[in-house]
Backbone as CSV, one residue per row, in Angstrom:
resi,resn,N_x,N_y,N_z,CA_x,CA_y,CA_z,C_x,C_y,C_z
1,UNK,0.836,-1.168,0.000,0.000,0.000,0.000,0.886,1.238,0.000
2,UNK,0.557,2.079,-1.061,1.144,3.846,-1.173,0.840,4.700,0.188
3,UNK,1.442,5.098,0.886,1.160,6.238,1.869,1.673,7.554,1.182
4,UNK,0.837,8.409,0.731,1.486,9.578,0.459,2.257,10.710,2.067
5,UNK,3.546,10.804,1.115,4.545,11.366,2.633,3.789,13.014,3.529
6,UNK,2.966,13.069,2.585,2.339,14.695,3.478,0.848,13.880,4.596
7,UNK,0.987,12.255,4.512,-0.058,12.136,5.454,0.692,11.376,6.957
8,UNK,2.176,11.304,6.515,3.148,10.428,7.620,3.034,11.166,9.179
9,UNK,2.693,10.836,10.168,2.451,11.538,11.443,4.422,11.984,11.365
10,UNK,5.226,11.638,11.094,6.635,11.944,11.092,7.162,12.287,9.995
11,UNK,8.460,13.095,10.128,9.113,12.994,8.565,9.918,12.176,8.260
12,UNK,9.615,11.943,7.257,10.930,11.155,6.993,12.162,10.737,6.976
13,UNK,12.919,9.790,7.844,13.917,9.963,7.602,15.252,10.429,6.666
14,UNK,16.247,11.183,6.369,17.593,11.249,5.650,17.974,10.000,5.119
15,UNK,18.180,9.690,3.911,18.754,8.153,3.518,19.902,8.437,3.393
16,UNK,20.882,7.882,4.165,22.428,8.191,3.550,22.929,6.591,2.216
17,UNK,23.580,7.045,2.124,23.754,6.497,0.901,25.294,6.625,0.159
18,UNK,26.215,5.493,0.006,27.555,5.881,-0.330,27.413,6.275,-1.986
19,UNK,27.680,7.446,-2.182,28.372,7.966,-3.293,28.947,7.330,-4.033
20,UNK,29.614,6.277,-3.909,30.623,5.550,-4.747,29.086,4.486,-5.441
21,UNK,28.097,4.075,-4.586,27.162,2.943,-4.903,26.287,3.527,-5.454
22,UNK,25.394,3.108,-6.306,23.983,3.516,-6.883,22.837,2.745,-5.886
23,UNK,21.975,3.626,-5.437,20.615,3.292,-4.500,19.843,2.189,-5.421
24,UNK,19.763,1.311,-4.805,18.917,0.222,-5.910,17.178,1.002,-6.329
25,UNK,16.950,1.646,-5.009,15.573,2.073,-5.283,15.486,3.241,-6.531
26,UNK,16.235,3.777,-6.371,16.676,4.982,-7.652,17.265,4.425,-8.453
27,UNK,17.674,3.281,-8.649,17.831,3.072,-9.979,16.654,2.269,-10.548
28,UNK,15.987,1.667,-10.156,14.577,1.242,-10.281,13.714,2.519,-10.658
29,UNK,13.742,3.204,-9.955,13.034,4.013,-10.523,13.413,5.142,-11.941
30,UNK,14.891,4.862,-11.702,15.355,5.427,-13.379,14.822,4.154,-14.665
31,UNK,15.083,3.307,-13.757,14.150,2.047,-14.816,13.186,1.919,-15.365
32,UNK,12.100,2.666,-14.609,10.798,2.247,-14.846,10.528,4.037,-15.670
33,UNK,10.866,4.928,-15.305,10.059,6.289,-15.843,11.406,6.843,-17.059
34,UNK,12.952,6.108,-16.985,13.831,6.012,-18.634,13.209,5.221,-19.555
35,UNK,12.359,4.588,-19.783,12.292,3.362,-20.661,11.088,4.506,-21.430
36,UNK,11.485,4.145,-22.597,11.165,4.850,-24.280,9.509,5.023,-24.720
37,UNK,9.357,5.910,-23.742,7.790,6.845,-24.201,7.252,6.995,-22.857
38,UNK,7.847,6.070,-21.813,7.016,5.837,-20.446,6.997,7.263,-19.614
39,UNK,8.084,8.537,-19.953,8.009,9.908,-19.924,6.241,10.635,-20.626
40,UNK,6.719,10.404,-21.376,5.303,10.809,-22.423,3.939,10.475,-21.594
41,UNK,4.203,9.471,-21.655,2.858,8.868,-21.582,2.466,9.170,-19.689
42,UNK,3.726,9.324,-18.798,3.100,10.006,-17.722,2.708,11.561,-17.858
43,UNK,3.485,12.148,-18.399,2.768,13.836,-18.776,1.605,14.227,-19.164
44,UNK,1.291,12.891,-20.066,-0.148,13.256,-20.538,-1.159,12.958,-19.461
45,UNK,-0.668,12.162,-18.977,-1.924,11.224,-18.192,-1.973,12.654,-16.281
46,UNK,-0.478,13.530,-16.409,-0.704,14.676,-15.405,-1.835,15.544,-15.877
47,UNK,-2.215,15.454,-17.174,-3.262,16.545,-17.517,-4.469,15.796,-16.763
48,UNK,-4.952,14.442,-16.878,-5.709,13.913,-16.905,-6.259,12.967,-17.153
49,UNK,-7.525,12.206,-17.029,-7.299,10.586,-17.458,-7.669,10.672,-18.818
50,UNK,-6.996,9.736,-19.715,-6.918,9.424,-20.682,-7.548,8.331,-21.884
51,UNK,-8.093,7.892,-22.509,-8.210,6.722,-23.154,-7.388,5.959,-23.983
52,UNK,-7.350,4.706,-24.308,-5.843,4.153,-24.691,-5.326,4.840,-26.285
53,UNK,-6.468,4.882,-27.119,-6.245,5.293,-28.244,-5.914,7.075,-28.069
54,UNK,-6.556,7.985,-27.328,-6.104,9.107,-27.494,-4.900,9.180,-26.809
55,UNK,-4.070,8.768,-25.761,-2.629,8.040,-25.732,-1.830,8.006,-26.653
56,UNK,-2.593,6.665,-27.486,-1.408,6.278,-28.831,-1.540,7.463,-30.082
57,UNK,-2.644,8.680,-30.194,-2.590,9.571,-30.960,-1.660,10.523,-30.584
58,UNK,-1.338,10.744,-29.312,-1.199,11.621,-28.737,0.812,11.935,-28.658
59,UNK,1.077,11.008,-28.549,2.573,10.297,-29.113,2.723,9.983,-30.218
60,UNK,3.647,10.926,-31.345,4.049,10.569,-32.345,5.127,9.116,-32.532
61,UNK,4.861,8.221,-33.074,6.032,7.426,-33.459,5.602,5.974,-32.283
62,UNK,4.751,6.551,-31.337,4.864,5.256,-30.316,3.693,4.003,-30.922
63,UNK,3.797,3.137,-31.035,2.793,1.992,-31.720,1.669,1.448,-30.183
64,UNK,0.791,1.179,-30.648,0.072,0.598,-29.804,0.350,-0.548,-28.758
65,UNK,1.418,-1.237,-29.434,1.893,-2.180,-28.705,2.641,-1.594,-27.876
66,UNK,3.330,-1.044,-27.723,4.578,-0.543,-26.976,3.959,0.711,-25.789
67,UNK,2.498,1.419,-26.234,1.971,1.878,-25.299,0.882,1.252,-24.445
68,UNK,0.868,0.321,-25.214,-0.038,-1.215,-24.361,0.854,-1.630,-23.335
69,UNK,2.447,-2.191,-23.436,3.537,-2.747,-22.423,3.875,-1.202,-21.807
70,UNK,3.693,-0.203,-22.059,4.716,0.770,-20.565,3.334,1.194,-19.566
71,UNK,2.459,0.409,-20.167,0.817,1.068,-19.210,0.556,0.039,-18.489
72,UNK,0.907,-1.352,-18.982,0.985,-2.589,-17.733,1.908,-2.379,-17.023
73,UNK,3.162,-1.823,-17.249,4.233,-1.664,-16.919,3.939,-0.619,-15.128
74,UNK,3.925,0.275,-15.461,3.230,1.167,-14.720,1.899,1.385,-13.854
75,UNK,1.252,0.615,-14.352,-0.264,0.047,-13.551,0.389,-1.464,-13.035
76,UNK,1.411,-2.280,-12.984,2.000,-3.188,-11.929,3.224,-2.500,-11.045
77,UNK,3.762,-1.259,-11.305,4.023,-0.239,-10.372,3.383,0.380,-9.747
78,UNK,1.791,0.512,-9.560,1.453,1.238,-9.125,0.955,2.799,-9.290
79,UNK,1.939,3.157,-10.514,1.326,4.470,-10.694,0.354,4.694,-11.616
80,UNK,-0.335,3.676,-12.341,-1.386,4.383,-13.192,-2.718,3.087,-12.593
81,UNK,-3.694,3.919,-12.591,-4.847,2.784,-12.713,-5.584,2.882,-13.979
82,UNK,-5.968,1.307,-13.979,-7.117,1.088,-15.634,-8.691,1.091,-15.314
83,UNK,-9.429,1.297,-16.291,-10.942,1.549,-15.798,-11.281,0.756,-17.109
84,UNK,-12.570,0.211,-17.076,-12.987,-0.121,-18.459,-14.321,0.654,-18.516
85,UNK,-14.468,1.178,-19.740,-15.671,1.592,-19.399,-16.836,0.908,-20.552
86,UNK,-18.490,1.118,-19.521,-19.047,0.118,-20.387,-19.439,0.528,-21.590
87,UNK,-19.421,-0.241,-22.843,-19.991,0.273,-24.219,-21.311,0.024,-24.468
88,UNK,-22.093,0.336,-25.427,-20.944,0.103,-26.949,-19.994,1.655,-27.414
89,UNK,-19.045,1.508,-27.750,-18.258,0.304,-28.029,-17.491,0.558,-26.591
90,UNK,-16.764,-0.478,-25.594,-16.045,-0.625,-24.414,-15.016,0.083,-24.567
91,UNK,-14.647,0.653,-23.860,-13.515,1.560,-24.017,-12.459,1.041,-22.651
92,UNK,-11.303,1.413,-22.949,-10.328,1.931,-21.299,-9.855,3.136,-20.804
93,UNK,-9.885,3.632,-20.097,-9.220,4.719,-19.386,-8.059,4.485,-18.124
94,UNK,-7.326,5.209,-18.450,-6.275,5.100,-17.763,-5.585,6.745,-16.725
95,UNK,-5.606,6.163,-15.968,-5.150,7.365,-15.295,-4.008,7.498,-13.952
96,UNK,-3.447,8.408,-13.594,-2.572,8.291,-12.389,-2.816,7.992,-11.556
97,UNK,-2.355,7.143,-10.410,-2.566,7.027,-8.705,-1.782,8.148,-8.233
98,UNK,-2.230,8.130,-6.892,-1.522,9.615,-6.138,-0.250,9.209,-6.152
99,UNK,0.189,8.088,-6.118,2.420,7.664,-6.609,2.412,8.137,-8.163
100,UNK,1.513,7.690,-9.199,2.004,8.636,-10.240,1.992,9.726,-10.720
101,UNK,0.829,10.918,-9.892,0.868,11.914,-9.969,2.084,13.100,-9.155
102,UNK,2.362,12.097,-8.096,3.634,12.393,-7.452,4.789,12.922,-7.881
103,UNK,5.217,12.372,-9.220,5.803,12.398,-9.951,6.141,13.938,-10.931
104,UNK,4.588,14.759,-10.857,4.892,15.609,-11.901,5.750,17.087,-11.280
105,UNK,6.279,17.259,-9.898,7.854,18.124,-9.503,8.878,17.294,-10.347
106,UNK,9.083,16.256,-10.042,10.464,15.696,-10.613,10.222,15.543,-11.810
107,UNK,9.464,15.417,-12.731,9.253,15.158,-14.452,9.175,16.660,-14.563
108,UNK,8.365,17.667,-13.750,8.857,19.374,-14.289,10.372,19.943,-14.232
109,UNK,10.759,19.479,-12.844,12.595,19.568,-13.413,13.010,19.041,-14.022
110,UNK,13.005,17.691,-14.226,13.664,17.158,-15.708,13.203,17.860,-17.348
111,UNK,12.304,18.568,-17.354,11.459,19.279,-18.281,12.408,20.766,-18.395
112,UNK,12.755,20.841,-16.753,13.638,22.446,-16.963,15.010,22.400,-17.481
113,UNK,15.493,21.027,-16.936,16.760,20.931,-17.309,16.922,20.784,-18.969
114,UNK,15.910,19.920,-19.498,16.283,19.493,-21.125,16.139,20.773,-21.646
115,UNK,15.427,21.206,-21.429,15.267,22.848,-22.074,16.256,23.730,-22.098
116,UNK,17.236,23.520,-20.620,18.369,24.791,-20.590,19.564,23.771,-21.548
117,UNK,19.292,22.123,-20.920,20.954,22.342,-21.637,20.887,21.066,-23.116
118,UNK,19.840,20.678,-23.260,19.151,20.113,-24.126,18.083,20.650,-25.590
119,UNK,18.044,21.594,-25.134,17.009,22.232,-26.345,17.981,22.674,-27.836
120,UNK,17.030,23.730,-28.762,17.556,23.601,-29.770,18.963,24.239,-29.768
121,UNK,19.288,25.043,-29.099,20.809,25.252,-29.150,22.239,24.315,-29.077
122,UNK,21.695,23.396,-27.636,22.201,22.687,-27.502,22.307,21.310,-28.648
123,UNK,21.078,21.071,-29.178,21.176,20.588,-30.638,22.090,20.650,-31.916
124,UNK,22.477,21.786,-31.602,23.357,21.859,-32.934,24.349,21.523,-32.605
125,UNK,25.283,21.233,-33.640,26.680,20.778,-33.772,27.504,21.565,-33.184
126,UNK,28.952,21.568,-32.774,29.548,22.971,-32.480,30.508,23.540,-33.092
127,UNK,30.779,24.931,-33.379,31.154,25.033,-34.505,32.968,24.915,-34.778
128,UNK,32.939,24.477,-36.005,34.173,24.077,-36.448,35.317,24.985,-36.257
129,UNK,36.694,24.303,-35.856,37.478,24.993,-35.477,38.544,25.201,-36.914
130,UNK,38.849,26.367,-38.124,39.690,26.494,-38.951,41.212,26.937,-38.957
């Protein structure tokens, strides 16, 4: 079960953590929200809940299949839940749990950072030295 940390009667402890090692839990979690559209597809779903096909419109280049596996992927993490809804024709909706909405401070800094040192400047080549 998710406890969101603003309902903990305490704060949380400091994790120390050696520098030299990678936190298994953080890298798990670079696992699960690095893997190829699974960004996307939580941003959209911060606006709101979603249906599977306006999802796969909604992402250029991502195939149905592949936004079918990062939404099981993520709804057996915990952060998205599925709804079916009744038809005709049956539809699904998909949307965040309060762990995946959690998420949208740290996906807005990663959003600030690609922009300062990632965007189109940073895009270009650099220029040749004669």
């Amino acid at each position: 079960m998710l406890i969101a940390p603003d309902t903990l009667a305490a704060p949380l402890p400091e994790v120390e953590h050696d520098p030299a090692v990678v936190c298994a839990v953080y890298h798990q979690a670079i696992e699960l929200i690095g893997k190829r559209w699974t960004g996307a597809i939580v941003s959209l779903l911060l606006r709101g809940p979603l249906r599977f096909h306006a999802l796969v419109s909604a992402v250029p280049g991502m195939s149905e299949r592949l936004c079918a596996d990062r939404l099981r992927e993520l709804e057996a993490a915990g952060l998205v839940s599925r709804r079916v809804l009744p038809g005709p024709p049956v539809g699904v909706e998909y949307t965040l749990t309060d762990a995946g909405k959690d998420l949208n401070e740290a996906l807005g800094a990663l959003g600030k950072w690609a922009h300062r040192w990632l965007g189109p400047a940073a895009a270009q080549p650099p220029p040749s030295i004669a």
